[in-house]
C-alpha positions in Angstrom: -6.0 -43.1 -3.4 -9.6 -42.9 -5.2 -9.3 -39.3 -4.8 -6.5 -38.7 -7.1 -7.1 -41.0 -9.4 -9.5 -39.2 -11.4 -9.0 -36.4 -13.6 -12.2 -34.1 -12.8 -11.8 -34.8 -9.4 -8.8 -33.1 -9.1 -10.1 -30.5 -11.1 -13.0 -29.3 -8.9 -10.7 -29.8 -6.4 -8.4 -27.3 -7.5 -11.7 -25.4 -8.6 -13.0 -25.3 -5.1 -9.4 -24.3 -3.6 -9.3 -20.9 -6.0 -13.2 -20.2 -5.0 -12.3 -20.5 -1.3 -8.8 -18.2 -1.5 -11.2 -15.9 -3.5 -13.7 -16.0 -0.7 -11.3 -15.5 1.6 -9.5 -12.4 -0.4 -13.5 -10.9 -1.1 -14.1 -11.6 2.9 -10.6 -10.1 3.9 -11.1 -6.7 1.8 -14.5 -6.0 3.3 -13.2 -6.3 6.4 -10.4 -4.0 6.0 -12.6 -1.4 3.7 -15.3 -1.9 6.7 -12.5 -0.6 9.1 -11.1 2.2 6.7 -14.0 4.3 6.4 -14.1 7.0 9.1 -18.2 7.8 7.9 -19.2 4.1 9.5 -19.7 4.6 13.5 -18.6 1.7 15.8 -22.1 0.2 16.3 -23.1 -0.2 12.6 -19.0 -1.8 12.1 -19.8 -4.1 14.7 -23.1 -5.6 12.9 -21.3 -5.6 10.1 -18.4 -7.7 11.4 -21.6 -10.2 13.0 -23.2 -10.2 9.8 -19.7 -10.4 8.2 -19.5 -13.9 10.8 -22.3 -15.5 11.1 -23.6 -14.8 7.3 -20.8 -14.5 5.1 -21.9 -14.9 1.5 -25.1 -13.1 2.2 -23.3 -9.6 3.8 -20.5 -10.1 1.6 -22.9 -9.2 -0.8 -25.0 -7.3 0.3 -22.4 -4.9 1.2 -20.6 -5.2 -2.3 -24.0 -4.2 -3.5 -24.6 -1.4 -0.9 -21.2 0.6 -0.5 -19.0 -1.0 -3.5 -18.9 2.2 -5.1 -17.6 4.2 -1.7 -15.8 1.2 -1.2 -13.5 1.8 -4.7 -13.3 5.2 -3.6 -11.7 4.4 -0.2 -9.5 2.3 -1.7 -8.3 4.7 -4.7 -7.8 7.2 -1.9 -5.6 5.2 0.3 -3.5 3.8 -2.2 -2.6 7.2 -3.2 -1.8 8.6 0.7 0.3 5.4 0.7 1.8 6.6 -2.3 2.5 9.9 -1.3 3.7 8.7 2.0 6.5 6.7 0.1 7.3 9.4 -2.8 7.8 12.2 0.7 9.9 9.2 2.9 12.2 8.6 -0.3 12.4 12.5 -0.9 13.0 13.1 2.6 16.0 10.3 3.2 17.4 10.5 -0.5 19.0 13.6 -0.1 20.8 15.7 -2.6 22.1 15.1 -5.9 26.3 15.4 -6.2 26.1 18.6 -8.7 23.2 20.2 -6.4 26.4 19.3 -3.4 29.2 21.2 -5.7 26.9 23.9 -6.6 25.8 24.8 -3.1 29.9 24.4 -2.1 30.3 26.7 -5.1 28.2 29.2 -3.9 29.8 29.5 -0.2 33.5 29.2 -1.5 32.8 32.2 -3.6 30.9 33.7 -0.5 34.1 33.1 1.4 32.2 30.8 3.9 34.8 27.8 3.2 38.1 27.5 2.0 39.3 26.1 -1.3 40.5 23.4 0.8 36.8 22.4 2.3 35.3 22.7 -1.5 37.9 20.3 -3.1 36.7 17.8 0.0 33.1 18.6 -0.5 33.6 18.0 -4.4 35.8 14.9 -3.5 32.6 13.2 -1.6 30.3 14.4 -3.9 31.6 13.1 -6.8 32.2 9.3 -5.0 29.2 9.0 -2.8 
């Protein structure tokens, strides 16, 4: 119990936690930037991921230093596909709006398509969905 005892000890322990989660977040996004960029070929990823291995702090960052910038970019750019991807899925299952429903059932029950009958039951879901 000479561990917890102390008051400092605790504290770099707790300090040396939060640097090792940060290393492990720093170590995680390289590899995933290192894998996102479609300009890298396959050899130059792989001595990158043995670099990445056997060297960690050192290619961590060296490659911050080398291809941060591109890296920022890649990440900008995803983000915003990802984005786009959600704001078209959500578009795409949403559907319409109940008076965009009425109008549209407006517009074929006074092109005689459907009956007064049909247009009260479109209205009728419309108006409770």
């Amino acid at each position: 119990m000479d561990f917890w005892e102390s008051f400092w000890e605790f504290f770099w322990f707790l300090f040396w936690i939060y640097a090792f989660i940060a290393f492990l977040t720093i170590l995680f996004s390289v590899f995933a930037d290192l894998f996102r960029d479609k300009e890298l070929n396959g050899w130059l990823k792989a001595i990158w991921v043995v670099f990445l291995i056997f060297l960690p702090f050192i290619s961590i960052l060296v490659y911050l230093i080398a291809r941060g910038r591109g890296m920022a970019e890649r990440s900008m750019r995803y983000a915003g596909e990802r984005q786009e991807a959600q704001a078209a899925y959500i578009r795409s299952v949403a559907g319409a709006s109940a008076s965009e429903e009425i109008s549209k059932a407006r517009a074929l029950l006074d092109a005689g398509t459907i009956t007064a009958e049909e247009y009260a039951l479109i209205k009728e879901r419309a108006l409770t969905a």
